[in-house]
C-alpha positions in Angstrom: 121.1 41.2 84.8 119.4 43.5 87.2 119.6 42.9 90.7 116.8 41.8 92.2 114.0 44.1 93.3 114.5 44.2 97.0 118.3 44.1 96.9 119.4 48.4 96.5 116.2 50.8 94.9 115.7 50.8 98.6 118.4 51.7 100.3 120.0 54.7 100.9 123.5 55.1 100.1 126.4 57.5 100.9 129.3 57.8 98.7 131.8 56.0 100.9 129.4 52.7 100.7 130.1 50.3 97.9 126.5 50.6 95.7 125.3 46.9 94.7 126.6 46.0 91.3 126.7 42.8 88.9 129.5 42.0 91.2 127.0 42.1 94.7 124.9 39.7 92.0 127.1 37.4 91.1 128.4 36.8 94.9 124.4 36.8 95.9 124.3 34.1 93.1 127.1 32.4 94.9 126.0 32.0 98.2 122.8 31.0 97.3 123.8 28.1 95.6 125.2 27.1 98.8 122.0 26.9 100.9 123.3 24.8 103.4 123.4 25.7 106.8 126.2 27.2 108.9 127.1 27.8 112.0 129.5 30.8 111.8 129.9 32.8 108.3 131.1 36.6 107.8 131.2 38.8 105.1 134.5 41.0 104.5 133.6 44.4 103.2 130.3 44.5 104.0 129.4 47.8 102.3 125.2 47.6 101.8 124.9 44.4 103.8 122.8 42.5 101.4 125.5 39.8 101.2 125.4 39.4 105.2 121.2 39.7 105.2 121.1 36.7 102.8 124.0 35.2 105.0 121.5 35.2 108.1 118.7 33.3 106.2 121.6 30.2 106.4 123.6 30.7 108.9 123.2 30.3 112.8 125.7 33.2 113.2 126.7 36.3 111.1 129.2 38.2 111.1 130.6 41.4 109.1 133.4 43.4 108.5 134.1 46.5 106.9 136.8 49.4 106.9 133.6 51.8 106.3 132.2 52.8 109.6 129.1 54.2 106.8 129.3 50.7 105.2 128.8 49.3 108.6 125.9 51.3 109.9 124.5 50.5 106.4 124.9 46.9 107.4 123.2 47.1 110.9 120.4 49.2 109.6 119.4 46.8 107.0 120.1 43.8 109.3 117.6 45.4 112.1 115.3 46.0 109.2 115.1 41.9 107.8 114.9 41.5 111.8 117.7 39.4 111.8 119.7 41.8 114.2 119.8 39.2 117.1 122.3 36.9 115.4 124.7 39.2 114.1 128.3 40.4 115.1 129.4 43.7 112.9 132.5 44.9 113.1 134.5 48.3 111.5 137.8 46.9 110.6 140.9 45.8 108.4 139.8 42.1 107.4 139.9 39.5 109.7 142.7 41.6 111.7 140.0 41.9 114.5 139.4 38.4 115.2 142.1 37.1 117.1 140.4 34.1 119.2 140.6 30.9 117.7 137.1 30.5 117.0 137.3 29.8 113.2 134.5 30.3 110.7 132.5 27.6 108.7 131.9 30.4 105.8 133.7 33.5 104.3 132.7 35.7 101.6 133.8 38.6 99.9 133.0 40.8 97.3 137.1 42.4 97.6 138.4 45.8 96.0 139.6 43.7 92.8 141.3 46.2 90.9 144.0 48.6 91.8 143.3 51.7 92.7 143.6 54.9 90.7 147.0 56.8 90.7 147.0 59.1 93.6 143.9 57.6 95.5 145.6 56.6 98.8 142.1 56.2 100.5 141.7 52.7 99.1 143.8 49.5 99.0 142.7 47.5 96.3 143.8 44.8 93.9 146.1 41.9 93.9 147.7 43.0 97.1 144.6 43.4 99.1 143.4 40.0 97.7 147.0 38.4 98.9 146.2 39.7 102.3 142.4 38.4 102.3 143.7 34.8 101.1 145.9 34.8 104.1 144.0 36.2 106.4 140.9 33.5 105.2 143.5 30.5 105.3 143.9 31.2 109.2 140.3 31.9 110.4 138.4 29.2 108.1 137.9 25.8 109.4 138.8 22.7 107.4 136.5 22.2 104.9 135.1 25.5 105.2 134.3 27.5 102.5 135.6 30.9 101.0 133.5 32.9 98.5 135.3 35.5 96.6 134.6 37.4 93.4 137.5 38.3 91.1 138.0 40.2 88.0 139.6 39.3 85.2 141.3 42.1 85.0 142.9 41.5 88.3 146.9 41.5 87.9 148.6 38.8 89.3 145.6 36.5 89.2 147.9 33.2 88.8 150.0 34.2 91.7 146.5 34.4 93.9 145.2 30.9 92.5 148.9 29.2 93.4 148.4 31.0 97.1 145.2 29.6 97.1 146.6 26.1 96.5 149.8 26.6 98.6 147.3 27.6 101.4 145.1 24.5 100.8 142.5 25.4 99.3 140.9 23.7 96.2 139.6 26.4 93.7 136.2 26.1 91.6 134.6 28.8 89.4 131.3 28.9 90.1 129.6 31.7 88.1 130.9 34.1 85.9 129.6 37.4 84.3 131.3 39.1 81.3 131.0 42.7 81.0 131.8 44.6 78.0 135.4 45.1 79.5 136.0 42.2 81.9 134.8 38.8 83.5 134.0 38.3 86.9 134.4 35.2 88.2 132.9 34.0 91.2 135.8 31.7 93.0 134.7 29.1 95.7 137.6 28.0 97.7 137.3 24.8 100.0 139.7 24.4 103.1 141.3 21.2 102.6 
């Protein structure tokens, strides 16, 4: 499945920015099947922005977060350019680590470094590990009966150890879309906030 026309051919990428994959898709995929409104969403790991710009056609208030200071100019430029600049809250950061008020959020979504990294590469935290520390970090700053978006790969480790975290941190767990590539499955995960 190709992304959709106006998603990436047009925007220009450096090599520390995450380039929109099937993965961008199938999260795109997933929050449009929302399409209710919010008050207060945020994307973690922002990379292109083209999850947050869809984010702001539902969502009173947008947020995003990325480790990338690249990935979050990427994120502001394309904002300004869909002229949705006025509603939005970017951040460069570790996760939710930032946001220390108590104001919680109605949505999260992420598109999360899924598998672990390669042997030696100590520029990025990836994997189970990073996913543990998303879960937590979503289970503190989502509001009951909020909703968290998160694509996984099937090739994941530990992926039964996330789903029980999931549950121990009351959420309830639906797949909602799936892709299989020739070597994997993503899964697109919603998580609801019990």
């Amino acid at each position: 499945m190709p992304l959709p026309k106006d998603s990436c051919e047009s925007l220009s990428m450096s090599d520390e920015v995450y380039r929109p994959s099937e993965d961008t898709l199938l999260l795109l995929r997933a929050v449009e099947s929302l399409r209710k409104g919010f008050k207060r969403s945020i994307e973690i790991g922002s990379g292109s922005g083209l999850i947050s710009a869809r984010l702001s056609e539902f969502s009173d208030e947008i947020h995003a977060v990325d480790i990338s200071l690249n990935a979050v100019k990427r994120t502001r430029d394309l904002l300004k350019s869909r002229g949705v600049w006025g509603k939005a809250h970017l951040l460069c950061g570790d996760l939710l680590t930032a946001y220390r008020g108590s104001e919680l959020f109605d949505l999260i979504v992420s598109n999360p470094p899924y598998l672990e990294p390669e042997v030696g590469d100590q520029a990025v935290e990836g994997g189970w590990k990073f996913i543990d520390r998303l879960v937590e970090d979503a289970s503190k700053k989502l509001k009951r009966g909020g909703v968290f978006l998160i694509v996984i790969s099937s090739l994941t480790s530990n992926l039964e150890s996330i789903f029980d975290k999931l549950r121990r941190r009351s959420f309830s767990i639906e797949v909602v879309d799936r892709v299989k590539l020739f070597f994997e499955e993503l899964l697109a995960i919603k998580c609801i906030k019990e």
